[in-house]
C-alpha positions as CSV (number, residue, x, y, z in Angstrom):
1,X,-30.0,4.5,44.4
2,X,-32.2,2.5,41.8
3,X,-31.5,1.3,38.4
4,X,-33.6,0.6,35.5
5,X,-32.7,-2.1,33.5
6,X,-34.5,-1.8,29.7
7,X,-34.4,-4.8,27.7
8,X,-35.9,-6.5,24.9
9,X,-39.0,-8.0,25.8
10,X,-40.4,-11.5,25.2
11,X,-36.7,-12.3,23.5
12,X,-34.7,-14.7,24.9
13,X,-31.4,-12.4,24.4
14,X,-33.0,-9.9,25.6
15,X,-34.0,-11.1,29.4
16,X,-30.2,-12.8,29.2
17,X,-28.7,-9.6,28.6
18,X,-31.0,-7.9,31.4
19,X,-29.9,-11.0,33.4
20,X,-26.2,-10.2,32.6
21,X,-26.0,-6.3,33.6
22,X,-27.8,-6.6,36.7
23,X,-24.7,-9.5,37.8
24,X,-22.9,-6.6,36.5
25,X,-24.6,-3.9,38.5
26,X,-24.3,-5.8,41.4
27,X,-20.8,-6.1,41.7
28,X,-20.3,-2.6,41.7
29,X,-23.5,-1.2,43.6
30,X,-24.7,-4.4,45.6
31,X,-28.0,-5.0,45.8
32,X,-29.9,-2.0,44.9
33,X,-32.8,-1.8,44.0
34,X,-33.5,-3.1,40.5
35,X,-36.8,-2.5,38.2
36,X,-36.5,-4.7,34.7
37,X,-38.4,-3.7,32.3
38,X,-39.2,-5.2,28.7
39,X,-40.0,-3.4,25.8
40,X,-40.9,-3.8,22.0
41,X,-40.5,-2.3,19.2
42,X,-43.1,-0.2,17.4
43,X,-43.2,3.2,15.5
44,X,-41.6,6.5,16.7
45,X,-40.0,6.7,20.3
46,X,-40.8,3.2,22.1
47,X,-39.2,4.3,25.1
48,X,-42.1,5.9,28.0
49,X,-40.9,8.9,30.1
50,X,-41.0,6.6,33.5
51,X,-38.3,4.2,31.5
52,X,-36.0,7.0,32.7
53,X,-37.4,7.6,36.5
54,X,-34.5,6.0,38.1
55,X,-30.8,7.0,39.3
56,X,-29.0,5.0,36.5
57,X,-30.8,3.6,33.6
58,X,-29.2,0.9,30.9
59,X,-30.5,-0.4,27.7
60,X,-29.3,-3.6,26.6
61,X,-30.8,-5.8,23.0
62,X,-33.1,-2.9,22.4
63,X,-32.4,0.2,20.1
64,X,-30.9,3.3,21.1
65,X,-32.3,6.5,22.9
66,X,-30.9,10.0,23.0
67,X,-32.2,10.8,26.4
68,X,-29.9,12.0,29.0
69,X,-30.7,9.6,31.4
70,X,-29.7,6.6,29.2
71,X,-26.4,5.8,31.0
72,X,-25.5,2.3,29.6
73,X,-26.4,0.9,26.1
74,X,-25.3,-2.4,24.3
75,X,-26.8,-3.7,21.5
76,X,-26.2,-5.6,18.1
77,X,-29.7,-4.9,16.3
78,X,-28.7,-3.5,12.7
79,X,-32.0,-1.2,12.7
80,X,-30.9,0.1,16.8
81,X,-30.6,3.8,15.5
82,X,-34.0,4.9,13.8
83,X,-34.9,8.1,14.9
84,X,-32.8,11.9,13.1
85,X,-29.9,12.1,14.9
86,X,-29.9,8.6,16.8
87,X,-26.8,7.0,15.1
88,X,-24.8,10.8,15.1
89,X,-26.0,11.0,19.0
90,X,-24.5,7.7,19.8
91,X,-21.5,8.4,17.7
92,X,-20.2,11.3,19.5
93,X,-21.4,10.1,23.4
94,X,-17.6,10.3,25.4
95,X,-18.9,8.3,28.2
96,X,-17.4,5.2,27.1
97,X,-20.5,3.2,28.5
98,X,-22.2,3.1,24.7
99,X,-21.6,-0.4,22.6
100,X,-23.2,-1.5,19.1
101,X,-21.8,-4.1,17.0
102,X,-24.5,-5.4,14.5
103,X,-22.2,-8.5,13.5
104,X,-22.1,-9.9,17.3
105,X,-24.0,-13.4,17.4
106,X,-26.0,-11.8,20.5
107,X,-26.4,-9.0,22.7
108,X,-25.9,-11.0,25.7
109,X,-22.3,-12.7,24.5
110,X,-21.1,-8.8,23.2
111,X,-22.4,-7.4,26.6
112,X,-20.3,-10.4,28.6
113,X,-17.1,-9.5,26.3
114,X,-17.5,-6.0,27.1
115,X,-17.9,-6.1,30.4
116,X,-14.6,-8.4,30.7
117,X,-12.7,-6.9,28.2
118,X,-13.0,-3.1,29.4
119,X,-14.5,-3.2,33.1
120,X,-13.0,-6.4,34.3
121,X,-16.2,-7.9,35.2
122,X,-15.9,-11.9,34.9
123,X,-19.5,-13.2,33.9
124,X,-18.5,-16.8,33.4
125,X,-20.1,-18.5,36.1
126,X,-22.9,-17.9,33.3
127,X,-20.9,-19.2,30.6
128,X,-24.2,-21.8,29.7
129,X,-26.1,-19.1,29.7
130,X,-24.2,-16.8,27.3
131,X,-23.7,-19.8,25.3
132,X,-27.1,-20.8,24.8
133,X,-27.9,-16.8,24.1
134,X,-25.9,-16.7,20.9
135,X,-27.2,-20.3,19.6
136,X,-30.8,-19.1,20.3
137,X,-30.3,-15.7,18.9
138,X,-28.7,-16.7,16.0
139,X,-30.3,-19.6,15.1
140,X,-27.2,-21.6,15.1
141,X,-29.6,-24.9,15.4
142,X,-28.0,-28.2,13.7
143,X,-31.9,-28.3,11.7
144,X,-35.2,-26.8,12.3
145,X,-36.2,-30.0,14.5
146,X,-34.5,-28.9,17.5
147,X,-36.3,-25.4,17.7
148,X,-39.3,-26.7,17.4
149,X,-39.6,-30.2,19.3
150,X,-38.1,-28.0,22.3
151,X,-36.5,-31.0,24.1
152,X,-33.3,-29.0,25.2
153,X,-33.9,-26.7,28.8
154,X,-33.0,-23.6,27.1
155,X,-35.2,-23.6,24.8
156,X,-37.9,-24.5,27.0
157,X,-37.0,-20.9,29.1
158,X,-36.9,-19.2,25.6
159,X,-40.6,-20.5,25.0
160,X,-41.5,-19.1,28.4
161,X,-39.9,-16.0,27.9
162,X,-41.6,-15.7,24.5
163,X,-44.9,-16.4,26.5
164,X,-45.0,-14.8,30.1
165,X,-46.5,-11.4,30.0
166,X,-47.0,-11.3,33.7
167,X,-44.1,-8.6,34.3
168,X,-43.6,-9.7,37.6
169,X,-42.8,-12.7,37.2
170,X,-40.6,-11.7,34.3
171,X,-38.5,-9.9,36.4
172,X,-38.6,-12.7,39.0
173,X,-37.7,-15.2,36.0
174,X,-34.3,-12.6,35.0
175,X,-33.0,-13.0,38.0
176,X,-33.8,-16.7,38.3
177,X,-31.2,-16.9,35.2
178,X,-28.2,-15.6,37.4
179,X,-28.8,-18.1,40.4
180,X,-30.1,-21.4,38.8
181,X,-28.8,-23.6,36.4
182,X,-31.0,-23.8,33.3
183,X,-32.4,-27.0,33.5
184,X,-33.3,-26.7,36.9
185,X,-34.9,-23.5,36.3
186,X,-36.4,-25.1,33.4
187,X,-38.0,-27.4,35.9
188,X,-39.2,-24.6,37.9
189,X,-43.0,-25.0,38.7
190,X,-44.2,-21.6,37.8
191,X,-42.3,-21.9,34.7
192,X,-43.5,-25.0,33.8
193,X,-47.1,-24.0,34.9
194,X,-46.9,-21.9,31.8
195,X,-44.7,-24.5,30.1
196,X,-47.2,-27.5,29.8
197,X,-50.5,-25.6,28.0
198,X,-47.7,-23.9,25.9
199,X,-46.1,-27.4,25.1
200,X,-49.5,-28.9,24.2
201,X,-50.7,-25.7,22.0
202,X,-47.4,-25.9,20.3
203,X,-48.1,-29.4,19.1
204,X,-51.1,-27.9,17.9
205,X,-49.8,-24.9,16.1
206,X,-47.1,-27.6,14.0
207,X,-50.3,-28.6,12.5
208,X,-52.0,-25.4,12.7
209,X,-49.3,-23.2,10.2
210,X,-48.7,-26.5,8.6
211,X,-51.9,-25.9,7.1
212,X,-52.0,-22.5,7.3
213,X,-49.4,-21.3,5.3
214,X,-48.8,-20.7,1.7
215,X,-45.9,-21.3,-0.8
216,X,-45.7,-17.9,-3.0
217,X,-41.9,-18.9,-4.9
218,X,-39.2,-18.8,-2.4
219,X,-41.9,-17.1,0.0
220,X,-43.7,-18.8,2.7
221,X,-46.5,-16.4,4.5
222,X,-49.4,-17.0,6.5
223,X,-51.6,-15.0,8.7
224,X,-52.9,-16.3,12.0
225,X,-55.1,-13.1,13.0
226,X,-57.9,-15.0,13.6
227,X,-56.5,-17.1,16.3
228,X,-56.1,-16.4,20.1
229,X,-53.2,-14.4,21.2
230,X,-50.1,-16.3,21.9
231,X,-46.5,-16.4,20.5
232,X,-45.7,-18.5,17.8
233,X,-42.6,-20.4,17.3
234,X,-40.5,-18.8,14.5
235,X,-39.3,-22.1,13.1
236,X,-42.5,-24.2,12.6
237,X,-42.5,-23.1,8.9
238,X,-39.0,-24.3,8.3
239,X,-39.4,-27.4,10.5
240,X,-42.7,-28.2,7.1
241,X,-40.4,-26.5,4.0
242,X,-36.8,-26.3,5.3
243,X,-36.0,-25.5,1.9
244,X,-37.9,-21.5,2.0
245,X,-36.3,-19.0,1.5
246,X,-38.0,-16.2,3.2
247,X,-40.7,-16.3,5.9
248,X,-43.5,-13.1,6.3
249,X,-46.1,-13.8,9.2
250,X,-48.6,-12.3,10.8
251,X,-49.7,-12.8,14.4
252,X,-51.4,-10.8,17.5
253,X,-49.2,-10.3,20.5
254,X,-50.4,-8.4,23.5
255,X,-53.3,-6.0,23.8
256,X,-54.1,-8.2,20.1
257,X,-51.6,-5.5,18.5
258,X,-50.5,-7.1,15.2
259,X,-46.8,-8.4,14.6
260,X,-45.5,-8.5,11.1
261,X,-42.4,-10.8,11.2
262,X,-40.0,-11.6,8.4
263,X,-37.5,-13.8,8.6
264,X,-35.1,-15.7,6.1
265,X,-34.1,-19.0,6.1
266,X,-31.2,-19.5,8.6
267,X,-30.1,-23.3,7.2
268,X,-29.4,-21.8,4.0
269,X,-26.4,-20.1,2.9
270,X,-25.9,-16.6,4.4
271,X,-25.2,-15.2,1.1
272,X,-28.0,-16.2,-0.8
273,X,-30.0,-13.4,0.6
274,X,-30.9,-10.8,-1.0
275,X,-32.4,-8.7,1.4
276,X,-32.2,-7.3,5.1
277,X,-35.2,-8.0,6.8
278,X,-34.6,-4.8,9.4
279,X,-34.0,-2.6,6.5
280,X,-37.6,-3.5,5.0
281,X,-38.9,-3.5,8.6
282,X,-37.4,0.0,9.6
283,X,-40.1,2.3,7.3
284,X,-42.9,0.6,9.8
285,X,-41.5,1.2,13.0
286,X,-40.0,-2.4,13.7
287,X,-36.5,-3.4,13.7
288,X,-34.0,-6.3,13.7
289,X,-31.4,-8.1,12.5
290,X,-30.6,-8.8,8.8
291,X,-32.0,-12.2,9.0
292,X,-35.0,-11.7,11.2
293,X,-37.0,-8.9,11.9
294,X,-40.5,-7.5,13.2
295,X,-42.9,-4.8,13.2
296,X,-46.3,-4.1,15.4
297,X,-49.5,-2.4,14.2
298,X,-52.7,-1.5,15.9
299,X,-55.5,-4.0,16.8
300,X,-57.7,-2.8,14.1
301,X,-55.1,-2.3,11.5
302,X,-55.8,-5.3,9.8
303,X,-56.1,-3.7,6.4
304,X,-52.6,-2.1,6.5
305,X,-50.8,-5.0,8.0
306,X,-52.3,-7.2,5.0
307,X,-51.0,-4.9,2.8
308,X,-47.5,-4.4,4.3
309,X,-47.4,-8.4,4.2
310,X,-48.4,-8.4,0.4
311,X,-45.5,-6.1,-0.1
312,X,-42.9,-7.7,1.4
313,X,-43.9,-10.6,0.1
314,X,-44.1,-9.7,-3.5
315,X,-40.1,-7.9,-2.7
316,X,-39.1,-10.9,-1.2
317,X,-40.3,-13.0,-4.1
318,X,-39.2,-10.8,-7.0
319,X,-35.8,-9.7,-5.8
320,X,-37.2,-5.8,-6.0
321,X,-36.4,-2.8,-4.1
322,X,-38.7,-2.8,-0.6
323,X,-41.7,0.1,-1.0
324,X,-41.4,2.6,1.6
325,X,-45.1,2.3,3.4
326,X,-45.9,4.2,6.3
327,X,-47.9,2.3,9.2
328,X,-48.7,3.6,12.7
329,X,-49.7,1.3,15.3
């Protein structure tokens, strides 16, 4: 027998909560054969017909399918059910192996309290890891210095999670996070062999968006398309004007598809905002939290994703309804 484990790609939640169901999956089934496999949002169906090749398949920090073969699901994404009929699909599934709950801190903490709570699974030999899970995916940081000088082991892994896109050694790295403490994986040659260039551009990239970006109000945007493709760190803008309100950026991720990210301020009050960043998200095929969310167009979409950034922008700066503005990628 073989599971597929589908997860959140390039998210640190996202490989902890892969990390966490396969501990899970072995106690009940041993060592089986395990694929892990990331994905990310964009419009439509994201999920590929091989996603569901395998003799039990879970999803875990990703949003929801209606296929048959989608045995296990936990998530905590407000925008999880986009697709007619998702959310009523979900709603009625008797297998008792479904979970949502958009006001948990992280998928990966929810996922270990449901596992405990109704299949007496006991996941706290991970309890650092969970922990660190719901700070990073929460942004519970004391300021916006500690996300960004990345002096702490955690969030060195979350930088090389945000960074790998050598699957393999994603996978490798997942299960890394069930058998190694994480500084020492944090120490890890082969994660620090993508570590130190990472380290050295992201000294770079403090000056670069520095620069870069533009005060529009209570907005902050900036568009790196013309620079290589790489992750950027989320909380460089804040770490230059940690008193913005909202954040719009855009970036190239893999294959130079465009993200659109938009993210509000999470060292101000919660409820000051005005806005839910998945909600203005959802029309372009992305998807999120409340707080922070993302969406992906095409290479050569350039035009569209300007546009889509203008909007938001101009919403997020006015207080006005989001316009609906379809994007394909």
């Amino acid at each position: 027998m073989a599971v597929h484990i589908l997860h959140h790609g390039w998210c640190f939640d996202g490989a902890a909560s892969a990390a966490l169901f396969a501990a899970f999956d072995r106690q009940r089934h041993g060592s089986r054969p395990c694929r892990l496999i990331p994905k990310d949002h964009r419009p439509g169906d994201p999920y590929d017909p091989e996603d569901f090749e395998a003799d039990e398949v879970a999803s875990v920090d990703f949003r929801y399918s209606q296929h048959p073969g989608l045995a296990w699901y936990f998530d905590h994404h407000a925008s999880a059910f986009q697709l007619p009929g998702d959310r009523e699909h979900f709603l009625a599934d008797s297998s008792g192996q479904k979970f949502h709950d958009p006001t948990a801190s992280s998928c990966a903490g929810y996922l270990a309290r449901i596992l405990r709570d109704r299949f007496a699974c006991d996941l706290s030999a991970h309890g650092e890891l969970i922990r660190w899970a719901e700070i990073i995916d929460s942004a519970a940081f004391p300021d916006p210095r500690m996300p960004v000088e990345l002096s702490e082991p955690a969030l060195l892994l979350m930088t090389f999670v945000e960074n790998n896109h050598d699957r393999e050694l994603g996978e490798r790295f997942i299960h890394d996070l069930l058998g190694r403490s994480l500084a020492e994986l944090a120490a890890a040659e082969y994660v620090q062999r993508l570590l130190r260039p990472r380290l050295e551009q992201n000294r770079h990239d403090i000056r670069l968006i520095g620069e870069t970006a533009v005060v529009d109000g209570d907005v902050l945007h900036y568009s790196l398309l013309d620079q290589p493709v790489r992750a950027y760190n989320k909380f460089i803008p804040y770490y230059h004007h940690p008193k913005i309100r909202y954040v719009v950026a855009l970036t190239r991720g893999p294959d130079r598809r465009i993200k659109l990210t938009a993210g509000y301020n999470p060292w101000l009050p919660r409820d000051a905002r005005e806005h839910s960043m998945a909600a203005l998200l959802e029309p372009h095929g992305g998807g999120g939290h409340p707080y922070v969310a993302g969406c992906t167009f095409g290479a050569d979409d350039e035009d569209r994703a300007v546009a889509v950034q203008r909007a938001l922008t101009a919403v997020l700066r006015g207080g006005r309804a989001a316009p609906r503005m379809h994007s394909e990628a």
